[in-house]
C-alpha positions in Angstrom: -0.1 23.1 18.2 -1.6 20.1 16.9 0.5 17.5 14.9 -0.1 16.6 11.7 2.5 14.0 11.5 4.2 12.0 14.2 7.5 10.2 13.8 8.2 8.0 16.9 11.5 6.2 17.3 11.7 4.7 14.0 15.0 2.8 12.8 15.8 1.9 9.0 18.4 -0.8 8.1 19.6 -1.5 4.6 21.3 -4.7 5.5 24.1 -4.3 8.2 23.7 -0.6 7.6 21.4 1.5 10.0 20.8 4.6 8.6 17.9 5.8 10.5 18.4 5.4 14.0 16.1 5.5 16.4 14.5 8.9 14.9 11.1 10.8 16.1 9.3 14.3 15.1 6.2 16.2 14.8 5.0 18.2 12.7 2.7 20.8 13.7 -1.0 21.2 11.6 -0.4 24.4 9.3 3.2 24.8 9.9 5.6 24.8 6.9 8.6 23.0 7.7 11.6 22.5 6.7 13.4 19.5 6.8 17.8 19.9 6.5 20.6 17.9 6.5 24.4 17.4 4.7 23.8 14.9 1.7 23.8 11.1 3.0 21.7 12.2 6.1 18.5 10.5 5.8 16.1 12.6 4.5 15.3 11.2 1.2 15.0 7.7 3.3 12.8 9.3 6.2 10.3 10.9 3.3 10.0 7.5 1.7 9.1 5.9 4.8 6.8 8.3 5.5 5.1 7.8 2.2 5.4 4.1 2.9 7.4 3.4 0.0 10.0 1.1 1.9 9.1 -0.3 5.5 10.7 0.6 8.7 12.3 -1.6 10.9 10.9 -0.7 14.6 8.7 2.5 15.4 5.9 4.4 15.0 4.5 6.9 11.8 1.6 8.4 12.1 0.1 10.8 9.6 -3.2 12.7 10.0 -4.2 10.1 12.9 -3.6 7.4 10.8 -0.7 4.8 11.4 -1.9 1.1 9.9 -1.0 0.4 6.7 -4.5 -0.4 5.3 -5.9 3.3 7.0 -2.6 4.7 5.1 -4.4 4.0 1.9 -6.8 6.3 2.4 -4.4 8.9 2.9 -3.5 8.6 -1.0 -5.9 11.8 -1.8 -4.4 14.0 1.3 -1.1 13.9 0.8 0.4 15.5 -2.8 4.0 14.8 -2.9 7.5 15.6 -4.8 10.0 12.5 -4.8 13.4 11.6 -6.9 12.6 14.5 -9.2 10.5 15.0 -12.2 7.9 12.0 -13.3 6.3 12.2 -16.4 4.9 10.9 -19.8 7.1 12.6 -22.3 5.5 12.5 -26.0 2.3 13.7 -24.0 1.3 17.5 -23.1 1.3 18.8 -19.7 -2.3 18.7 -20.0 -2.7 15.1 -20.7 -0.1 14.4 -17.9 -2.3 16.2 -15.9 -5.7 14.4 -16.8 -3.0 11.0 -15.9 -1.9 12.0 -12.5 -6.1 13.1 -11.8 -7.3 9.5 -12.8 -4.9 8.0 -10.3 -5.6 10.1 -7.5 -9.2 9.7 -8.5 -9.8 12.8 -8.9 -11.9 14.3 -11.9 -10.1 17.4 -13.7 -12.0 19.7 -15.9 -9.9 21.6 -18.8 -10.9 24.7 -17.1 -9.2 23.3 -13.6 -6.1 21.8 -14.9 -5.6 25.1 -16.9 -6.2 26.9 -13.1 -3.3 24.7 -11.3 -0.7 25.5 -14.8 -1.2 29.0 -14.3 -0.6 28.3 -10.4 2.5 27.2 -10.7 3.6 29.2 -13.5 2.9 27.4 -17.0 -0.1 29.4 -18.1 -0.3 28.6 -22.1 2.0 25.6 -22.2 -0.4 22.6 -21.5 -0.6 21.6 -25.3 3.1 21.4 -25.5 4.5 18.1 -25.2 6.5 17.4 -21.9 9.9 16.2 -23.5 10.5 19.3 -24.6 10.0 21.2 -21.3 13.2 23.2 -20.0 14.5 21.0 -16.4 12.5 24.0 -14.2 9.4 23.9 -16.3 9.1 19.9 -15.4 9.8 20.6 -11.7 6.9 23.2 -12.2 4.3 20.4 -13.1 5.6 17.9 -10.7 4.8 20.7 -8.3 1.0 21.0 -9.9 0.8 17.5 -9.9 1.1 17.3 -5.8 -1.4 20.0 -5.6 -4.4 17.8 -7.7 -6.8 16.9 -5.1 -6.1 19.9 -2.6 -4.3 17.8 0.0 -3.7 18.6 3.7 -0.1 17.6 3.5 2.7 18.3 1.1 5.9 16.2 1.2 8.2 18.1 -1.6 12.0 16.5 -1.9 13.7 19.6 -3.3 10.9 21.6 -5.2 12.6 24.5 -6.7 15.4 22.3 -7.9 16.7 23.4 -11.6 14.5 26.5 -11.2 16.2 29.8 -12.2 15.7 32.8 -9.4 12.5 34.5 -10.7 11.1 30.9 -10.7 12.6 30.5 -7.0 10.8 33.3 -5.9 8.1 32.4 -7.7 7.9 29.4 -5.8 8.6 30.8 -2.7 4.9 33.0 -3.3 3.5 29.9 -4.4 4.1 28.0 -0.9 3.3 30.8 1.1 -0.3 31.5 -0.7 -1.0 28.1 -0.2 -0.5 27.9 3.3 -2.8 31.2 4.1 -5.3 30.8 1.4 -5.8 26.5 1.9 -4.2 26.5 5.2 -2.4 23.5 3.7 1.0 21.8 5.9 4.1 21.9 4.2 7.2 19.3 4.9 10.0 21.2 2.5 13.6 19.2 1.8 15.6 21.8 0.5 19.8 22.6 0.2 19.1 26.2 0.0 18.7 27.4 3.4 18.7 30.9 2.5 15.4 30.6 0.4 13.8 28.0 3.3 14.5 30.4 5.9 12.3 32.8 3.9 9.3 30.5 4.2 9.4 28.1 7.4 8.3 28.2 10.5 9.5 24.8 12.0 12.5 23.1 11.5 13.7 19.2 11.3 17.4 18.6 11.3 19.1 15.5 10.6 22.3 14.4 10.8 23.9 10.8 10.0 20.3 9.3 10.4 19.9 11.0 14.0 17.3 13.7 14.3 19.5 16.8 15.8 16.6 19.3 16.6 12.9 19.5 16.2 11.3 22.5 16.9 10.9 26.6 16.0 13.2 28.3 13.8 13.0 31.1 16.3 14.4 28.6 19.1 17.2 27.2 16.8 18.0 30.6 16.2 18.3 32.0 19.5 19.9 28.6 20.7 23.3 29.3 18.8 22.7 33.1 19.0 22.9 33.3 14.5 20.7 35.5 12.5 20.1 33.2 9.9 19.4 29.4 9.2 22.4 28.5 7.3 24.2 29.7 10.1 22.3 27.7 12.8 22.8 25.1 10.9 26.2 24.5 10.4 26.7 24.5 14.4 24.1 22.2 15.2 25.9 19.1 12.6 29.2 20.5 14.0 28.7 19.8 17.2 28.9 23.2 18.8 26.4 22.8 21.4 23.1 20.2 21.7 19.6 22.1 20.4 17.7 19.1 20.3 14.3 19.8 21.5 12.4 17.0 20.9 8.2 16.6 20.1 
């Protein structure tokens, strides 16, 4: 399979403090994939370097054959993202917001469009309300329709169905996997509920302590520690009980 993204041996120091070390993974074109680890492991570091929000120390990123940070600019439009939780104008509607987010991707939004990606994601007949006043699941619903403006190749999404009630999990959970048949987009999920990821992904990145502890199929993690589920799989790989690092 064809990657998407490639991670090669990249290290992050905060000071004295090294807490990506030495890390590399692919992503595979199409695949949705999801990206685990215990809190403190790296992952909201490793998806801001990947968005080049904070530099690396030593390695490689590459994202959709792109790697230099002037041809990273012109990945702005094909990437749609979900970082730190909700971002929003408060006193305006989710419709304004919407028209916002548009003009910075520069992207052009008719009413009739940004009405179409509300619905999508579940806020049919709310764009006139004002954001402030949004329950916590229905603002982690727009920050998911405002990663989707621009139909991008790659979505990054730090904990998307975080504050979302079950019916808007599962709701979700559609969402994602509509996406990738119908736009054949590539998803790269961070997520603490395994049992709803292991619903959806096909590839999985594990981290532990800034290492990367497996790359590779779910269906190989799986039948590496002989579990039926991801959570499962999961908690023997940080333990230590046995090495299912596969590599790109």
């Amino acid at each position: 399979m064809k990657s998407i993204v490639q991670f090669e041996n990249v290290s992050k120091r905060f000071g004295k403090a090294e807490v990506i070390k030495d890390a590399s993974f692919s992503i595979g074109e199409h695949a949705i994939c999801g990206f685990i680890g215990p809190n403190g492991a790296g992952k909201t570091t490793i998806i801001k370097l990947l968005l080049g929000i904070i530099p690396m120390n030593s390695g490689r990123i590459t994202i959709l054959g792109k790697s230099g940070e002037k041809e990273k600019e012109a990945l702005l439009g094909e990437i749609g993202t979900i970082v730190g939780g909700p971002a929003y104008y408060g006193n305006l509607s989710a419709h304004q917001n919407m028209k916002i987010v548009a003009n910075m991707k520069e992207t052009s939004l008719s009413d009739r469009q940004i009405e179409e990606y509300l619905e999508l994601v579940g806020l049919s007949g709310v764009g006139d309300k004002k954001v402030k006043n949004f329950s916590m699941g229905m603002k982690q619903r727009l920050s998911i329709a405002f990663s989707l403006i621009g139909n991008p190749r790659l979505l990054i999404w730090d904990e998307p169905i975080n504050g979302l009630d079950p019916e808007g999990i599962v709701e979700i959970r559609n969402l994602i996997l509509h996406l990738h048949k119908t736009r054949e987009m590539t998803f790269f999920i961070s997520s603490h509920i395994l049992s709803e990821l292991d619903k959806v992904v096909d590839q999985i990145v594990l981290i532990n302590k800034g290492k990367i502890m497996y790359n590779g199929t779910c269906d190989k993690l799986l039948a590496t520690y002989q579990c039926d589920s991801l959570e499962e799989s999961y908690m023997k790989c940080i333990t230590g009980r046995g090495d299912a690092y596969e590599g790109n």
